[in-house]
FIDREN-205356 format. One record per residue (C-alpha): x, y, z. Coordinates in steps of 0.2 Angstrom, whole numbers, padded with zeros to 4 digits, always signed. Layout:
N
XYZ/...
***
This chain:
237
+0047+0026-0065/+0034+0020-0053/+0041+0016-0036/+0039-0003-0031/+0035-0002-0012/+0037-0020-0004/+0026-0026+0009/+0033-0036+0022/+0018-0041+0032/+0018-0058+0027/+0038-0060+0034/+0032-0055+0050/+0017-0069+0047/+0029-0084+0046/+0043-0075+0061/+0026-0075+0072/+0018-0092+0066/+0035-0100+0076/+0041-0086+0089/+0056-0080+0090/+0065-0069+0077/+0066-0081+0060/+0066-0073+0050/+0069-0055+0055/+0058-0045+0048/+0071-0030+0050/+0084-0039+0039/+0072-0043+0025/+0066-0025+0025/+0084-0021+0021/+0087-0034+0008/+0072-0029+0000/+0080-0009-0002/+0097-0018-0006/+0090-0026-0018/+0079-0011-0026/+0065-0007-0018/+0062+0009-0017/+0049+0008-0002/+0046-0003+0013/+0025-0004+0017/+0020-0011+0034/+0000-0014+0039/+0001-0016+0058/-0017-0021+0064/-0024-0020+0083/-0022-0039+0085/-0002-0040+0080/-0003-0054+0069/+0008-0050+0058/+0020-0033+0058/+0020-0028+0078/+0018-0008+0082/+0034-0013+0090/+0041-0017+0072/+0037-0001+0066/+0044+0009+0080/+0062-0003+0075/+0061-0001+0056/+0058+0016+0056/+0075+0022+0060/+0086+0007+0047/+0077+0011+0033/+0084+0021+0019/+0068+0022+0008/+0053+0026+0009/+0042+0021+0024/+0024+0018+0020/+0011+0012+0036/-0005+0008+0033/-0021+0006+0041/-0039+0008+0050/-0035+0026+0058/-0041+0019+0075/-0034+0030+0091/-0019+0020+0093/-0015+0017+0072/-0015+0036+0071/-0005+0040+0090/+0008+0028+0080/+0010+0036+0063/+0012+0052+0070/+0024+0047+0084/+0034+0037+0069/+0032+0051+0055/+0034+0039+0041/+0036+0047+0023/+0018+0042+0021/+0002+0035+0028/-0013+0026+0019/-0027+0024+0027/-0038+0010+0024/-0053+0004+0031/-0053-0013+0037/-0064-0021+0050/-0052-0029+0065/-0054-0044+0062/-0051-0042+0042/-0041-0058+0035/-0035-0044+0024/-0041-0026+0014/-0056-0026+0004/-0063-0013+0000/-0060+0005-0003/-0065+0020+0008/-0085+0029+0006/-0075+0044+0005/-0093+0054+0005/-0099+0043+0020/-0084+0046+0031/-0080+0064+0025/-0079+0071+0040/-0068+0059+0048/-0057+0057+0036/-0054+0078+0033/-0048+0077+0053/-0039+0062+0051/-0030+0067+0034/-0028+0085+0043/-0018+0078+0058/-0006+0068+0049/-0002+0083+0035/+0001+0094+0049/+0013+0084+0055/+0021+0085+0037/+0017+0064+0030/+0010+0062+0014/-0008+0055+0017/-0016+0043+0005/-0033+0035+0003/-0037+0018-0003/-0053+0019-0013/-0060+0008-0026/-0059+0013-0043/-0074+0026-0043/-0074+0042-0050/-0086+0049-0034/-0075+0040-0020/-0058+0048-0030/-0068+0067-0029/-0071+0068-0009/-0057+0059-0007/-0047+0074-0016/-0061+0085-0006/-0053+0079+0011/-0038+0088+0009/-0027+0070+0005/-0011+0071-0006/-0014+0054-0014/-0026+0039-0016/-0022+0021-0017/-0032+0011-0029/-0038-0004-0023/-0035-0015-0039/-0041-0031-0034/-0056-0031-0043/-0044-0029-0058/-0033-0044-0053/-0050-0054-0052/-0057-0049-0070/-0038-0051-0081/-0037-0067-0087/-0055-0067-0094/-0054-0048-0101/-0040-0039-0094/-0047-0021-0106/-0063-0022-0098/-0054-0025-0082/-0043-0010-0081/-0055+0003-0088/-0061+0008-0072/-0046+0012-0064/-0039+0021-0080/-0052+0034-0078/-0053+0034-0061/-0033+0038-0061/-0038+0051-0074/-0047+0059-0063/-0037+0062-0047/-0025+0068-0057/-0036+0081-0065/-0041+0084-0046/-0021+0086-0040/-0020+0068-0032/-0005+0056-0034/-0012+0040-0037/-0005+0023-0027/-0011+0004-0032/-0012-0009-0023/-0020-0026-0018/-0016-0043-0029/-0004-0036-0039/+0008-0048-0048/+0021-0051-0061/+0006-0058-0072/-0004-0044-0073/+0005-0029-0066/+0015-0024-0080/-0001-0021-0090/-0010-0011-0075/+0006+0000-0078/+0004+0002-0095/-0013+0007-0095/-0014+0019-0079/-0009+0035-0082/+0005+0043-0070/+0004+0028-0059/+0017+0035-0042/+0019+0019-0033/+0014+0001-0030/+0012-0007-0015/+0014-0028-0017/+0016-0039-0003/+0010-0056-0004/+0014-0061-0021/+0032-0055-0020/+0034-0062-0004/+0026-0080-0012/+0037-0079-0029/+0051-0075-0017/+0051-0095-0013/+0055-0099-0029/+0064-0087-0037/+0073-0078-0021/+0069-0063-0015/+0084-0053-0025/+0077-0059-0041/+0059-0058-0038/+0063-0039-0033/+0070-0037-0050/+0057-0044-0058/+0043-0033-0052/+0052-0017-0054/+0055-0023-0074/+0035-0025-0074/+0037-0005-0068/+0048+0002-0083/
***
């Protein structure tokens, strides 16, 4: 079964929109494993606005699953993840001032860098990922860097289902295809939901994990957070 990692960004979004600790980002990571996730994923970025390093350096010794930090391996992203150790790291390369990820890795253009920076983190024995877009020549140096997994950023897919959801997933498909030809665990992520995720599963080969933030944490309103969980990890069977 493909694991269902649950990002909790957006929790932290509406505890820092009002100070304080409401809600607490620590308790809803736990609800989220008590109630079947079998990952917690965190994207701390320089400015805080959302998960706080601080955060990361709290969840990591309460959770019982998976731990999944993402983000731009700046200096102080990548002094973190190693001083953390989470189960895994994915690295994704968003500007700063990003309102969120959009786009995947030049995994030719940033060879270099990301060989020492995927070197690093595998020395220190985490499981290294890299978001690309869902391109057979970004999915091959990717694999050429030494990573143990790529994330497939699958909101171009999201984008294209309701008006030809084939046509939409092709890429990724092959893509998939193709890092697991080249040893790669493959990840998704990015706009995932309960309408078009259980398709994306059916149709992507050896799919290892998801990572879904907003639109779990957004049905959560209405259906509860227990449920909404439930619901997503049906969508993964």
């Amino acid at each position: 079964m493909t694991q269902l990692s649950v990002n909790i960004n957006k929790v932290a979004t509406l505890r820092n929109a009002r100070g304080g600790n409401v809600p607490d980002v620590l308790k809803v990571a736990l609800d989220c494993e008590r109630f079947g996730a079998q990952g917690i994923t965190v994207h701390p970025r320089p400015d805080e606005r959302h998960i706080r390093y601080a955060d990361v350096y709290a969840l990591r010794p309460v959770l019982h699953t998976e731990f999944n930090i993402e983000g731009n391996p700046i200096d102080k992203f990548v002094e973190l993840v190693l001083q953390v150790k989470p189960a895994q790291v994915t690295l994704v390369p968003d500007a700063h001032d990003a309102i969120t990820s959009n786009a995947g890795w030049n995994t030719r253009a940033h060879y270099d860098f990301l060989c020492d920076v995927v070197g690093r983190f595998r020395s220190a024995g985490i499981r290294t990922s890299i978001f690309v877009d869902a391109d057979v020549e970004m999915v091959e140096w990717a694999a050429r860097t030494g990573a143990d997994r790529i994330e497939l950023y699958t909101e171009p897919y999201a984008a294209g289902y309701t008006a030809d959801r084939e046509a939409a997933v092709a890429p990724f498909v092959v893509a998939a295809a193709r890092a697991h030809e080249l040893g790669l665990g493959v990840n998704a992520g990015h706009d995932l939901s309960l309408e078009n995720l259980a398709y994306f599963h059916a149709c992507v080969p050896g799919l290892a994990e998801v990572s879904i933030g907003h639109a779990i944490i957004s049905d959560a309103l209405y259906m509860g957070l227990e449920e909404t969980i439930r619901r997503y990890k049906e969508c993964l069977k």
